[in-house]
N, CA, C and O atoms as CSV, one atom per row, in Angstrom:
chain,resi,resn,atom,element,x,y,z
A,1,UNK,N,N,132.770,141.735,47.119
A,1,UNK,CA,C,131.971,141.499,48.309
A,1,UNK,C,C,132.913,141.361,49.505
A,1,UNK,O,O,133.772,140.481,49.442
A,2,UNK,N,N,132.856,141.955,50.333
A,2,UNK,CA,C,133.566,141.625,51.514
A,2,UNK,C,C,132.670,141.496,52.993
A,2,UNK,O,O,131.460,141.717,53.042
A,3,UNK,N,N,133.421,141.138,54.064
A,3,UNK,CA,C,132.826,140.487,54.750
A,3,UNK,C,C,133.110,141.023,56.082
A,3,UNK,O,O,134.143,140.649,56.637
A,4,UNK,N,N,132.315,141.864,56.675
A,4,UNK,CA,C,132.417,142.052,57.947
A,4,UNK,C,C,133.114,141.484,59.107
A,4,UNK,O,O,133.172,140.257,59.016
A,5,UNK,N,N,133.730,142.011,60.293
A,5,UNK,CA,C,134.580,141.752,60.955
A,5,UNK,C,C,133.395,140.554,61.677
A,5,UNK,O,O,133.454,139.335,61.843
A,6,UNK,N,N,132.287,141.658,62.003
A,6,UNK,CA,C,131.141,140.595,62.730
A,6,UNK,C,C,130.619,139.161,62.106
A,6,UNK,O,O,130.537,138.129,62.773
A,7,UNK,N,N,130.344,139.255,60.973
A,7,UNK,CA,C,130.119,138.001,60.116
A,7,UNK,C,C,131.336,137.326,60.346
A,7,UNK,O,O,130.963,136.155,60.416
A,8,UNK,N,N,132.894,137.332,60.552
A,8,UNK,CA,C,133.657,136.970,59.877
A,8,UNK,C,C,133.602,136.024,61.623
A,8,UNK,O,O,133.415,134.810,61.537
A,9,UNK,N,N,133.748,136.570,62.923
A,9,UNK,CA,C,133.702,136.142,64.493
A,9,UNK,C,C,132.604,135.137,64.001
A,9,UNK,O,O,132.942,133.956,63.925
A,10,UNK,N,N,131.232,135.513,63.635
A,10,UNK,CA,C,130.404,134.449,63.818
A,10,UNK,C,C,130.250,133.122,63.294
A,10,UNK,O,O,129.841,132.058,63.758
A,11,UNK,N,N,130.927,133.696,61.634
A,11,UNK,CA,C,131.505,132.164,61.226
A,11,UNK,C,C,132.514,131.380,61.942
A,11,UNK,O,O,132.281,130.173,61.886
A,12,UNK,N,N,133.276,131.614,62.419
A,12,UNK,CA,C,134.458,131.254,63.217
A,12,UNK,C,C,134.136,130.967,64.628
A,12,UNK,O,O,134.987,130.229,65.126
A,13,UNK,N,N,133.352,131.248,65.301
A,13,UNK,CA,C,132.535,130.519,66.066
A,13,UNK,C,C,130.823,129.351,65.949
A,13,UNK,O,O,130.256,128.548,66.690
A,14,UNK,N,N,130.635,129.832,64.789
A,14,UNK,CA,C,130.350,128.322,64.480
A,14,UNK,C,C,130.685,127.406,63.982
A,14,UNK,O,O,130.101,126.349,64.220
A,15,UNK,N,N,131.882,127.467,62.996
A,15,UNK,CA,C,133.237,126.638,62.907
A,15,UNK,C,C,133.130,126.087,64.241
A,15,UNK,O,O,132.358,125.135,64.358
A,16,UNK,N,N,133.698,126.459,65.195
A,16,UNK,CA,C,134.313,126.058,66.694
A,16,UNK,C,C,133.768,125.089,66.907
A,16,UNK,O,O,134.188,123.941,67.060
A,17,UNK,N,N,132.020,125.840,66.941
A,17,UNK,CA,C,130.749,124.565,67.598
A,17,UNK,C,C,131.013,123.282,67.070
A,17,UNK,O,O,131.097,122.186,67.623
A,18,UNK,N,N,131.129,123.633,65.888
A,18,UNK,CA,C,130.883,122.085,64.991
A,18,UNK,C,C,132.053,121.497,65.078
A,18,UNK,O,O,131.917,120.280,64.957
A,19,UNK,N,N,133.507,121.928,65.287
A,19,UNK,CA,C,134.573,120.879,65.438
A,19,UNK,C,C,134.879,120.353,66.849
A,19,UNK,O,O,135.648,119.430,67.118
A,20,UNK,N,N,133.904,121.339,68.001
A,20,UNK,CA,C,133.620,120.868,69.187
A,20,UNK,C,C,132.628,119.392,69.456
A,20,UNK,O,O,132.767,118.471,70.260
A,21,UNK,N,N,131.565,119.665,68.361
A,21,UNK,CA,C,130.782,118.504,68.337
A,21,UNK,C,C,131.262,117.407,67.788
A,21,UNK,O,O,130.956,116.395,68.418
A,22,UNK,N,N,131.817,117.257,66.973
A,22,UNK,CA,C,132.615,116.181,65.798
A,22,UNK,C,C,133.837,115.915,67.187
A,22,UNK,O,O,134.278,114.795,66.926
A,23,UNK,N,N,134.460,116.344,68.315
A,23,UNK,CA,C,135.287,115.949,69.208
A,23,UNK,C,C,134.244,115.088,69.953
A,23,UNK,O,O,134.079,113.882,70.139
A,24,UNK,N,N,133.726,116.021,70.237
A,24,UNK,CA,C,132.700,115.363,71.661
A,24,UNK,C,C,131.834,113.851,70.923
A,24,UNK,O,O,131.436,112.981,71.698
A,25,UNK,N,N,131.660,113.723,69.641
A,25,UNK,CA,C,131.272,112.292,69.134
A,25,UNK,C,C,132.466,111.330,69.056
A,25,UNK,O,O,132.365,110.108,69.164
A,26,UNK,N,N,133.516,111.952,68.873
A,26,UNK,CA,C,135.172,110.989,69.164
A,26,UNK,C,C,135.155,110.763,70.184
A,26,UNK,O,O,135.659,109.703,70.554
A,27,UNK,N,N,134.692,111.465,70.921
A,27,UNK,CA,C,135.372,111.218,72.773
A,27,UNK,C,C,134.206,110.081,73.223
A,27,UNK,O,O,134.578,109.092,73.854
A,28,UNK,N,N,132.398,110.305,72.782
A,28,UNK,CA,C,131.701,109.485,73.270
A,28,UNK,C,C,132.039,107.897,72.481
A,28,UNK,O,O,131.891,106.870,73.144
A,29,UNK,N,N,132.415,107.843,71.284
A,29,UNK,CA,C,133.115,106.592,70.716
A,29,UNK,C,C,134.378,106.201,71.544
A,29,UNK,O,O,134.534,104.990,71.703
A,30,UNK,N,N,135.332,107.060,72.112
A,30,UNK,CA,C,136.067,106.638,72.905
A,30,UNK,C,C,135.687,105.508,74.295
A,30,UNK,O,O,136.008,104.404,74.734
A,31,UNK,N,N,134.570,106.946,74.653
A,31,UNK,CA,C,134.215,106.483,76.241
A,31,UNK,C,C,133.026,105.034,76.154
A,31,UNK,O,O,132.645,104.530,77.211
A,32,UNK,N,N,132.558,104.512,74.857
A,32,UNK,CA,C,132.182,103.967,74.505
A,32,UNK,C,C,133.381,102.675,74.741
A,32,UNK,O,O,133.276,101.805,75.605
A,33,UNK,N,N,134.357,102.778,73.892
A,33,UNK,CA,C,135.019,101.722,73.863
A,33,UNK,C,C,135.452,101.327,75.164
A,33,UNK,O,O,135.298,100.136,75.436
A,34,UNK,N,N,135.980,102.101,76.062
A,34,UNK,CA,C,136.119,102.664,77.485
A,34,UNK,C,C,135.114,101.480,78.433
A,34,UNK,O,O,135.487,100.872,79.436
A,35,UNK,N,N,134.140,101.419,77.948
A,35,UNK,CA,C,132.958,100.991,78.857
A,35,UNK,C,C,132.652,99.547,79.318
A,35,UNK,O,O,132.336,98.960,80.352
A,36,UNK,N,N,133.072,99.104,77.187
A,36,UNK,CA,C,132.741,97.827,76.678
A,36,UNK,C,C,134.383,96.644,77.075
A,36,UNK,O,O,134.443,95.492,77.503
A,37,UNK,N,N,135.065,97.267,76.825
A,37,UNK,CA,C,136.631,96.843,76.746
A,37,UNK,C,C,137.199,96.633,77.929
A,37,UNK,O,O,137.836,95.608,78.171
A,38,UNK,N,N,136.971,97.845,79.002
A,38,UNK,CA,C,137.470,97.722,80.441
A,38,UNK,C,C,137.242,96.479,80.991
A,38,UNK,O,O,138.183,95.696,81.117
A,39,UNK,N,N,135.723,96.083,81.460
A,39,UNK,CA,C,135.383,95.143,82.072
A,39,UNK,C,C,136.021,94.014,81.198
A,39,UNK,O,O,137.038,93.638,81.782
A,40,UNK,N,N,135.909,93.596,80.494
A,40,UNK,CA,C,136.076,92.680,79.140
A,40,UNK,C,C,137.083,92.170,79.767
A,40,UNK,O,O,136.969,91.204,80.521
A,41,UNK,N,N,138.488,92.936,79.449
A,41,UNK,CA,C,139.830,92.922,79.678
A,41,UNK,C,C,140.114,92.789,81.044
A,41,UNK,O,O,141.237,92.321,81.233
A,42,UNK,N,N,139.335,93.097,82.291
A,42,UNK,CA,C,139.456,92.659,83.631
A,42,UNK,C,C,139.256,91.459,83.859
A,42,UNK,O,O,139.832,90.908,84.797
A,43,UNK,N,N,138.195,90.646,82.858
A,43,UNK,CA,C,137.630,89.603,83.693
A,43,UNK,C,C,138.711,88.308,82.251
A,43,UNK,O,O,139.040,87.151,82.512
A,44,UNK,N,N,138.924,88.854,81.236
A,44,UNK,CA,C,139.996,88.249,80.398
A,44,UNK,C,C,141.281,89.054,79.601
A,44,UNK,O,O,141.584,89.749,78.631
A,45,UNK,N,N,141.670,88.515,80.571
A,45,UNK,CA,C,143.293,89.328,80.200
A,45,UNK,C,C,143.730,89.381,79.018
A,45,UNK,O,O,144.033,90.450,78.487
A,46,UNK,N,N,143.832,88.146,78.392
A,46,UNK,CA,C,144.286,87.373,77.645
A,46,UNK,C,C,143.420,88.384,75.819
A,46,UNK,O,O,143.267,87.880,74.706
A,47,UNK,N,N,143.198,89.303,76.114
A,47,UNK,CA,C,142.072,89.992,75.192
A,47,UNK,C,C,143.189,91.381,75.036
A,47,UNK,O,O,143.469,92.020,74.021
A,48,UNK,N,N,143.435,91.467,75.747
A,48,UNK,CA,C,144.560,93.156,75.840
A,48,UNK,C,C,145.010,92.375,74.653
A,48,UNK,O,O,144.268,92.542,73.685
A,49,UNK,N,N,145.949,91.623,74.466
A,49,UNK,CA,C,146.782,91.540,72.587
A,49,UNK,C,C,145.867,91.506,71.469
A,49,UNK,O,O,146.442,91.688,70.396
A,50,UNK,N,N,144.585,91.324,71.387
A,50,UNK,CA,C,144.293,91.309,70.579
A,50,UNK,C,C,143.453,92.442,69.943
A,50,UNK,O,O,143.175,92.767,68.788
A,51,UNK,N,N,143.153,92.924,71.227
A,51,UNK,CA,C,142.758,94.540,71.254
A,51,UNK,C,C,143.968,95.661,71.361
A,51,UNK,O,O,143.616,96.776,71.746
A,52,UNK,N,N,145.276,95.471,71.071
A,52,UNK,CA,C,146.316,95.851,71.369
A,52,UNK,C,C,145.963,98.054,70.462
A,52,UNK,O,O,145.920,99.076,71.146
A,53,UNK,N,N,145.848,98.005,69.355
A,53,UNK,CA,C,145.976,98.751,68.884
A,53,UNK,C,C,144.776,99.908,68.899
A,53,UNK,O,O,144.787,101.134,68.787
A,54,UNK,N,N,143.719,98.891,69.096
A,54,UNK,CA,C,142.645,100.148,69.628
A,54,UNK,C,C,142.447,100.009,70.873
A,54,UNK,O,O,141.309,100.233,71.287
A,55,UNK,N,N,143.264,99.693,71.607
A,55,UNK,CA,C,143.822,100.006,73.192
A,55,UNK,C,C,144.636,101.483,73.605
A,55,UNK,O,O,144.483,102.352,74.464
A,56,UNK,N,N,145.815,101.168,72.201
A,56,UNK,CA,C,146.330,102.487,72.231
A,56,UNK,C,C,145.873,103.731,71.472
A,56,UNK,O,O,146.288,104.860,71.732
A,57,UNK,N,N,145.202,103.513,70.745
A,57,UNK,CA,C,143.976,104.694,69.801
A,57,UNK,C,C,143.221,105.208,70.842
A,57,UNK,O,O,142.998,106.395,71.083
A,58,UNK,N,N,142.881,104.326,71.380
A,58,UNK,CA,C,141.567,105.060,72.878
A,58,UNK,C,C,142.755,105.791,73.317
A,58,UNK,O,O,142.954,106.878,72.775
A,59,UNK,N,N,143.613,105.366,74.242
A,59,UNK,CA,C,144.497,106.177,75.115
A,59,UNK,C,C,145.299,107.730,74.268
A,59,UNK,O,O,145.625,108.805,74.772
A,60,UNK,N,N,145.387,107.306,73.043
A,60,UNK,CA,C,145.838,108.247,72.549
A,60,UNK,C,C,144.454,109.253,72.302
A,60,UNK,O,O,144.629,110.470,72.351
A,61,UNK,N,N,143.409,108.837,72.100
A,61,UNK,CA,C,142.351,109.786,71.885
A,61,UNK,C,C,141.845,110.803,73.310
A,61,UNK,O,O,141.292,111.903,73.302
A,62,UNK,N,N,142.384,109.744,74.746
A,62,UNK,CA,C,142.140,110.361,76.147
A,62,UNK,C,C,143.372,111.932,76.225
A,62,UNK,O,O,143.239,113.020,76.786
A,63,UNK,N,N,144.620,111.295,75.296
A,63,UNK,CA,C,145.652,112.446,75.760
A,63,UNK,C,C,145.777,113.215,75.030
A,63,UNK,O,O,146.601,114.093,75.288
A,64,UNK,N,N,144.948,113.281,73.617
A,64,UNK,CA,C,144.782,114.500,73.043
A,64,UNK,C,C,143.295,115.381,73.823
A,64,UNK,O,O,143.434,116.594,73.977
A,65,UNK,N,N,142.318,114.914,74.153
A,65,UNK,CA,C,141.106,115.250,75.179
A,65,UNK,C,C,141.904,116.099,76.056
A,65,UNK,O,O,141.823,117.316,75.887
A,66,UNK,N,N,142.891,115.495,77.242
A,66,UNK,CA,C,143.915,116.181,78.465
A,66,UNK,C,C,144.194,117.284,77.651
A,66,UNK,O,O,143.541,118.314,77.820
A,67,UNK,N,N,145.080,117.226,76.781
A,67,UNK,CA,C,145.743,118.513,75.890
A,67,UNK,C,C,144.479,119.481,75.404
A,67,UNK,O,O,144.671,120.659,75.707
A,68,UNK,N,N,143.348,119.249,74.780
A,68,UNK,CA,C,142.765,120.399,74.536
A,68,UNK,C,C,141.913,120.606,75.923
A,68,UNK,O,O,141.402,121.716,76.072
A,69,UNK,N,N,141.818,120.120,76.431
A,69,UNK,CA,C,140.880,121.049,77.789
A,69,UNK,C,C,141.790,121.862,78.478
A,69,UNK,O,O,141.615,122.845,79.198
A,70,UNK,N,N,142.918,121.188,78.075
A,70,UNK,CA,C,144.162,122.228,79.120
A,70,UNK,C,C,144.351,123.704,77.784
A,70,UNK,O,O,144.709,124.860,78.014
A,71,UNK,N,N,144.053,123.231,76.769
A,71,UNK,CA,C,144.494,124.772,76.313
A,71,UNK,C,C,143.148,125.545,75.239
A,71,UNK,O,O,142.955,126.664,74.763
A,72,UNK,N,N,142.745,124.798,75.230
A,72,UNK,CA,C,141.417,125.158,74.372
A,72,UNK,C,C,140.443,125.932,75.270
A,72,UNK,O,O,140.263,125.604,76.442
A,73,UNK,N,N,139.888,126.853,74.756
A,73,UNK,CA,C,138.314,127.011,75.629
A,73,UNK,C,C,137.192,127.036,74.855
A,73,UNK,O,O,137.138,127.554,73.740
A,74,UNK,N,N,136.174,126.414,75.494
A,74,UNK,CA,C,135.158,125.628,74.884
A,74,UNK,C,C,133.663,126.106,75.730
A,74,UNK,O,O,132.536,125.614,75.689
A,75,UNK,N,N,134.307,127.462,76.610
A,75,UNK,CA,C,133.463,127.735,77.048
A,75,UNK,C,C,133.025,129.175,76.493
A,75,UNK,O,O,133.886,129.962,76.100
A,76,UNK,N,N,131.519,129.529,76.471
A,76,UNK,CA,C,132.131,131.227,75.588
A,76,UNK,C,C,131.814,132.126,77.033
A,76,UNK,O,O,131.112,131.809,77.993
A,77,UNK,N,N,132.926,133.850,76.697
A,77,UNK,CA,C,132.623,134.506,77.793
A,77,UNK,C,C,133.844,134.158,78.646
A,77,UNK,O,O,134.398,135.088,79.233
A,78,UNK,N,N,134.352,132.837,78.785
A,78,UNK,CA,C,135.736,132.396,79.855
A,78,UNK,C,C,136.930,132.572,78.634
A,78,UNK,O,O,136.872,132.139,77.483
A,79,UNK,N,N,137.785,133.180,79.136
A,79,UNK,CA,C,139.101,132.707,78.626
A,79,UNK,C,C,139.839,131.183,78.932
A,79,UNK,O,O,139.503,130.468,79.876
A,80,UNK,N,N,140.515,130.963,78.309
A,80,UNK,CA,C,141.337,129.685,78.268
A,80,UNK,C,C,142.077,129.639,79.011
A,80,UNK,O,O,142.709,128.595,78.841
A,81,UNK,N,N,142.602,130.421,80.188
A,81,UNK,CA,C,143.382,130.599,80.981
A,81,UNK,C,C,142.334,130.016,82.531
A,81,UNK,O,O,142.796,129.265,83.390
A,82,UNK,N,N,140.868,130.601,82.555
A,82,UNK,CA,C,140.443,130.202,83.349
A,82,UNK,C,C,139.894,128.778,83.370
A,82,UNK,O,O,140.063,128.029,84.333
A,83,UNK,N,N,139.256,128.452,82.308
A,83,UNK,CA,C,138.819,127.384,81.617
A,83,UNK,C,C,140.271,126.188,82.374
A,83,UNK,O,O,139.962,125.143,82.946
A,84,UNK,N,N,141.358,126.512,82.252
A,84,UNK,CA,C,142.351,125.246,82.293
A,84,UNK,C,C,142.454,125.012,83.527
A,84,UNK,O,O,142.526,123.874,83.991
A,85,UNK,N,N,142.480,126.485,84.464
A,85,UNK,CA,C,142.686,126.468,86.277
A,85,UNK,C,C,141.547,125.677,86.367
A,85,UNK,O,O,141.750,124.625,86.973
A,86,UNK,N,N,140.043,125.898,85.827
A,86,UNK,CA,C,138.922,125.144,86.715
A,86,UNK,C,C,138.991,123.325,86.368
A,86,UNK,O,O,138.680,122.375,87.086
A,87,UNK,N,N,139.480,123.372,85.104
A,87,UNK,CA,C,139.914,121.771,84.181
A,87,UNK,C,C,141.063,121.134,85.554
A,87,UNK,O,O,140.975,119.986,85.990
A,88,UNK,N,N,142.083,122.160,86.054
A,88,UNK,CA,C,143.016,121.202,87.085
A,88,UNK,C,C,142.743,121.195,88.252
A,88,UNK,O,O,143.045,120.391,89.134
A,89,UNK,N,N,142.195,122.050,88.272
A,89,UNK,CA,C,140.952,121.950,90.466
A,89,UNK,C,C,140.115,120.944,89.885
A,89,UNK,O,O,140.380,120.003,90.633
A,90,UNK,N,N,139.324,120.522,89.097
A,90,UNK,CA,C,138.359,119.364,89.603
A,90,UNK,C,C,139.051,118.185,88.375
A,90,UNK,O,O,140.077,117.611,88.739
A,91,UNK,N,N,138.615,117.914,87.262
A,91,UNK,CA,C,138.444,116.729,86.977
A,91,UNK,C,C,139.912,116.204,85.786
A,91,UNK,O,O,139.940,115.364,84.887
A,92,UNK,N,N,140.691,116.894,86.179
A,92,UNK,CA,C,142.077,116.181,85.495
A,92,UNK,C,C,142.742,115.359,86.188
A,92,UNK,O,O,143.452,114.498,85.669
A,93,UNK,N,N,142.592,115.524,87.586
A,93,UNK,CA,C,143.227,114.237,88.331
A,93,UNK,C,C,142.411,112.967,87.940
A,93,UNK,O,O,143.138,111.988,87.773
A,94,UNK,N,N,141.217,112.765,87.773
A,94,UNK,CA,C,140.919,111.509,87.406
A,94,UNK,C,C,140.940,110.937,85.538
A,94,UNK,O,O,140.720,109.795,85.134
A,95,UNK,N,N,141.266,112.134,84.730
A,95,UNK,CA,C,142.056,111.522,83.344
A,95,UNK,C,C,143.206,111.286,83.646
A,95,UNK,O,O,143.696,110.195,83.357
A,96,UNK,N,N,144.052,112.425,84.420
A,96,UNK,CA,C,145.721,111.408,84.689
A,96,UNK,C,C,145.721,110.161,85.018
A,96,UNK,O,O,146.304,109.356,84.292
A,97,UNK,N,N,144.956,109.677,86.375
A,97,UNK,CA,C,144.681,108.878,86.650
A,97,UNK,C,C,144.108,107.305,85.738
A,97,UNK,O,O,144.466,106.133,85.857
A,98,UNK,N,N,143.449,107.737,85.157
A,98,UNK,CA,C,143.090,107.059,84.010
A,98,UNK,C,C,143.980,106.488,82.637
A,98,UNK,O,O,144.392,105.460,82.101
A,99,UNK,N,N,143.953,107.445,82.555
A,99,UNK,CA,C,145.340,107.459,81.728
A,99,UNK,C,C,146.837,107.059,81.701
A,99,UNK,O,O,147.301,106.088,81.104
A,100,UNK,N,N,147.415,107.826,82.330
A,100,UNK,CA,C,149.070,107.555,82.774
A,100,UNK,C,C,149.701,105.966,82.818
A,100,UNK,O,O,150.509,105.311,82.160
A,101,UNK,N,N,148.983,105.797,83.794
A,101,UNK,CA,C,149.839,104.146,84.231
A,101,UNK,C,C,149.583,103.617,83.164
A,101,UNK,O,O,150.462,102.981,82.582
A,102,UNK,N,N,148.359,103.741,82.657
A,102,UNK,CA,C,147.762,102.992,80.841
A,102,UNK,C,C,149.054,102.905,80.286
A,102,UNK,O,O,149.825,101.967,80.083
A,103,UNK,N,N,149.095,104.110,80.092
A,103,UNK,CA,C,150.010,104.624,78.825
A,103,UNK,C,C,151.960,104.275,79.221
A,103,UNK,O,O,152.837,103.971,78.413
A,104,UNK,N,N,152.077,104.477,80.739
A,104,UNK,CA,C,153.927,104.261,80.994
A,104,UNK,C,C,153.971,102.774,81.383
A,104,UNK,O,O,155.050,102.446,81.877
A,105,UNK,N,N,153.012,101.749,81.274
A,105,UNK,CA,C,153.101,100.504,80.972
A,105,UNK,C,C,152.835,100.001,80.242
A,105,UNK,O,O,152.319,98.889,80.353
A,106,UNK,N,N,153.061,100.584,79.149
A,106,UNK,CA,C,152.176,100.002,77.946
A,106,UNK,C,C,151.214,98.907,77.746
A,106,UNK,O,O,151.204,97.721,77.415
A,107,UNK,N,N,150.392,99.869,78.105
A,107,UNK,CA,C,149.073,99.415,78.593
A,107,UNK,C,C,148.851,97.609,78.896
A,107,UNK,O,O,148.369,96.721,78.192
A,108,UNK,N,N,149.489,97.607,80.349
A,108,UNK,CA,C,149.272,96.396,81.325
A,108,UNK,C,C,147.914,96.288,82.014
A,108,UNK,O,O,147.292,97.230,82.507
A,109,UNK,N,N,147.483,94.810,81.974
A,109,UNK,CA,C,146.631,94.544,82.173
A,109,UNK,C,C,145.992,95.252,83.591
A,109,UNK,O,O,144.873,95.669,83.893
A,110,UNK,N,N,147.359,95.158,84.328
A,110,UNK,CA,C,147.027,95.289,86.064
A,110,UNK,C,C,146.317,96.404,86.294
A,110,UNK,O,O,145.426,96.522,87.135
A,111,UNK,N,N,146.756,97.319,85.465
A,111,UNK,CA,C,146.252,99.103,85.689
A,111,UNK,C,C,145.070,99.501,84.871
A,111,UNK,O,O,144.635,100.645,85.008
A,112,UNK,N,N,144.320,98.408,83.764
A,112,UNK,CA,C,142.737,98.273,83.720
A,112,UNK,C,C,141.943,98.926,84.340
A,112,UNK,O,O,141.262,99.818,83.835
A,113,UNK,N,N,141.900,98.499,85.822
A,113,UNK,CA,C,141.316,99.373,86.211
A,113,UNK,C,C,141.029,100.459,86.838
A,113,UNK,O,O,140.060,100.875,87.472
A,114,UNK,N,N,142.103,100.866,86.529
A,114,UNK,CA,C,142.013,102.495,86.868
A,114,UNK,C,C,141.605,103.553,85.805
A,114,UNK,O,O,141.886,104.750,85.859
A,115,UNK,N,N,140.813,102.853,84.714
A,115,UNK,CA,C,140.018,103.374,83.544
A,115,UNK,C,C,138.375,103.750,84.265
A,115,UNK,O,O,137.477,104.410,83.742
A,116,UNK,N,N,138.382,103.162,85.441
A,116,UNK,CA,C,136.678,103.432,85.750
A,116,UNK,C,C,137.018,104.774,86.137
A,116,UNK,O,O,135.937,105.231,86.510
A,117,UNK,N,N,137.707,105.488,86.239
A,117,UNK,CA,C,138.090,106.675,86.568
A,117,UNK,C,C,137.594,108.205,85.603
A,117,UNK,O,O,137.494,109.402,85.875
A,118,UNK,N,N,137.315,107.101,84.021
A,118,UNK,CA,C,136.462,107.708,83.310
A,118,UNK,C,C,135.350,107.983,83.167
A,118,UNK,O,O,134.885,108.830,82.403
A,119,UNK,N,N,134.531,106.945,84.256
A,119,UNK,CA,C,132.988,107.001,84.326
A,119,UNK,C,C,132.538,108.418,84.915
A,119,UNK,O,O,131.330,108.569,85.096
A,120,UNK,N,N,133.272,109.309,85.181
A,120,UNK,CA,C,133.044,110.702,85.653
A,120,UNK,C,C,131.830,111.192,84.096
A,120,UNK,O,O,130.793,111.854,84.137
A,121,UNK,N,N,132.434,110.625,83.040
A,121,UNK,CA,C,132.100,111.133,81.720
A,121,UNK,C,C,130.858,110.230,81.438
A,121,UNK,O,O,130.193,110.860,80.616
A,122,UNK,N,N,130.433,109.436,81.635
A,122,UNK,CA,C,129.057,108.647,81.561
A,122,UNK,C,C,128.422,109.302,80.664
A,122,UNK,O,O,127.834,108.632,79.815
A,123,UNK,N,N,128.369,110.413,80.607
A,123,UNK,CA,C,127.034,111.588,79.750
A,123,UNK,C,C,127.352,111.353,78.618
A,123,UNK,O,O,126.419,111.324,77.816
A,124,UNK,N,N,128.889,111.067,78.029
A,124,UNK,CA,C,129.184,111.306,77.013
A,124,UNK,C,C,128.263,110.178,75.882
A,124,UNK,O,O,127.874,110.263,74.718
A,125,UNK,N,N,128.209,109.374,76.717
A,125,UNK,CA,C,127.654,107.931,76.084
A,125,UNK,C,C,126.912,108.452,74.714
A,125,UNK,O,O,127.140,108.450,73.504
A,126,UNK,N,N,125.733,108.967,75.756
A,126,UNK,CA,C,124.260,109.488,74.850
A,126,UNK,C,C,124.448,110.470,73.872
A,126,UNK,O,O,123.515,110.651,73.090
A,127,UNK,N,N,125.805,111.369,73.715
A,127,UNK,CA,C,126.029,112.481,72.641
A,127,UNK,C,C,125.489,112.189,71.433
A,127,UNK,O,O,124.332,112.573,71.266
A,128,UNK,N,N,126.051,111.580,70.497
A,128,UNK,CA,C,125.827,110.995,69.389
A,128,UNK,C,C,124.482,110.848,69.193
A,128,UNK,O,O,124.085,111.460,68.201
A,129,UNK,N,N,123.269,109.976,70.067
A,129,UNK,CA,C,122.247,109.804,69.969
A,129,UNK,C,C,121.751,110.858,69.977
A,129,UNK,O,O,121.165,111.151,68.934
A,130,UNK,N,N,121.745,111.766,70.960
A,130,UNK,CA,C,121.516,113.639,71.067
A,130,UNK,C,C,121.987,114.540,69.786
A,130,UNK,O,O,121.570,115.692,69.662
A,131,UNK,N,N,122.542,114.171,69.200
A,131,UNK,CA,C,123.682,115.272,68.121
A,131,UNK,C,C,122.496,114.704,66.815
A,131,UNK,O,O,122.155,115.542,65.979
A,132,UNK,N,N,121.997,113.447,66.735
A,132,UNK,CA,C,121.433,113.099,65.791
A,132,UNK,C,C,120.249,113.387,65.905
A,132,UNK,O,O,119.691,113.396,64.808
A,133,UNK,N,N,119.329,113.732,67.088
A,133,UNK,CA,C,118.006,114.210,67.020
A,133,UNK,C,C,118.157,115.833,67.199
A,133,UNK,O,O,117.345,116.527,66.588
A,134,UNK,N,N,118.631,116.139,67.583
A,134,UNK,CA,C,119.121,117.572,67.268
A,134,UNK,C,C,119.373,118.006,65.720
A,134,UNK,O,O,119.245,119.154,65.293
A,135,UNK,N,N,119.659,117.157,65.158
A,135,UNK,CA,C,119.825,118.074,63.408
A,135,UNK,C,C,118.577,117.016,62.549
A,135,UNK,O,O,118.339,117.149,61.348
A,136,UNK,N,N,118.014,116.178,63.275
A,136,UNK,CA,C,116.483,116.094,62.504
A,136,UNK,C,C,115.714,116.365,62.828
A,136,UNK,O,O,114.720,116.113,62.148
A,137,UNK,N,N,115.512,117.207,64.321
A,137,UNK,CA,C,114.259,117.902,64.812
A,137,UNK,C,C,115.137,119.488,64.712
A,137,UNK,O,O,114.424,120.347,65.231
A,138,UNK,N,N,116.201,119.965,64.295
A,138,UNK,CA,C,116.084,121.408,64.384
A,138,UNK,C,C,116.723,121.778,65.705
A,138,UNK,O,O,117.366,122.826,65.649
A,139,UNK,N,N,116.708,121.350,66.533
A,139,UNK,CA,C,117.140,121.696,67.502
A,139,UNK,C,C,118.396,122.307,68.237
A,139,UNK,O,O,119.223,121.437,68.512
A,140,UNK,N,N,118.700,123.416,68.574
A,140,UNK,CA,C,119.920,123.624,69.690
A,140,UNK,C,C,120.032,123.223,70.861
A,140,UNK,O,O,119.356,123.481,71.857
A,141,UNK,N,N,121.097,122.444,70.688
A,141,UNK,CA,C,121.565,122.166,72.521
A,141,UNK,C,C,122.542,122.601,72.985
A,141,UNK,O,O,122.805,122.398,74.170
C-alpha cells in the first residue's frame, strides 16, 4: 500500500494543527499563570521564592513561544519568512518586553511588572475551554 504525495501533505498538516493546538493550550496555561502570579507577586514580594521555579518554567515557556513565531509558520498560504517580518512590526516588542528584564535578572521582583505586557494575549485564556467544546460538539475552529 502506498501513500500518495497528497495524502502524505495532508497528514502532515494535520499533524501541524494538532501540535499547534497542544502549544496554544501550553501558552493559555502559561498566560494563565501570567495573570494569577503577576499581581500576586506585585502586591507580595516575598512569594517570588517560593514560586521560584514555575517563575522560570513560565518564562522559559514565553522564550520558546518568541522562538517559534520567529521561525515557525502557523499561518497557511504565508511563508515563514513573512509570518516572522509581520511577528517583528507588531507584537514582539511587547514579549521582549515582557520577558527579557524577567529573565537577565533573574527574575526580580522590580520588573513584575512589565509582564502586563502579556495581556496583549488575553484570548488565550479561553483556548482550552474552546479546544474542549470543539471536540465534543464536532466542531472546527
Amino acid at each position: 500500500m502506498t501513500i500518495s504525495n497528497d495524502e502524505r501533505e495532508s497528514h502532515e498538516e494535520e499533524e501541524s494543527k494538532v501540535l499547534e493546538k497542544v502549544w496554544l493550550c501550553i501558552m493559555s496555561l502559561s498566560q494563565w499563570f501570567t495573570v494569577i502570579s503577576t499581581p500576586a507577586i506585585m502586591t507580595f514580594p516575598d512569594l517570588n521564592q517560593p514560586l521560584f521555579f514555575y517563575l522560570w518554567l513560565n518564562e522559559l515557556t514565553w522564550i520558546i513561544d518568541i522562538i517559534r513565531k520567529l521561525i515557525c509558520t502557523t499561518r497557511p498560504g504565508m511563508d515563514a519568512y513573512a509570518v516572522a517580518v509581520r511577528y517583528i512590526k507588531t507584537t514582539l516588542i511587547f514579549d521582549v518586553l515582557a520577558t527579557l528584564p524577567q529573565v537577565a535578572s533573574f527574575l526580580n521582583p522590580r520588573f513584575i511588572a512589565l509582564k502586563n505586557f502579556r495581556l496583549y494575549m488575553i484570548s488565550l485564556l479561553h483556548y482550552p475551554a474552546r479546544t474542549l467544546i470543539a471536540l465534543f460538539t464536532n466542531d472546527k475552529f
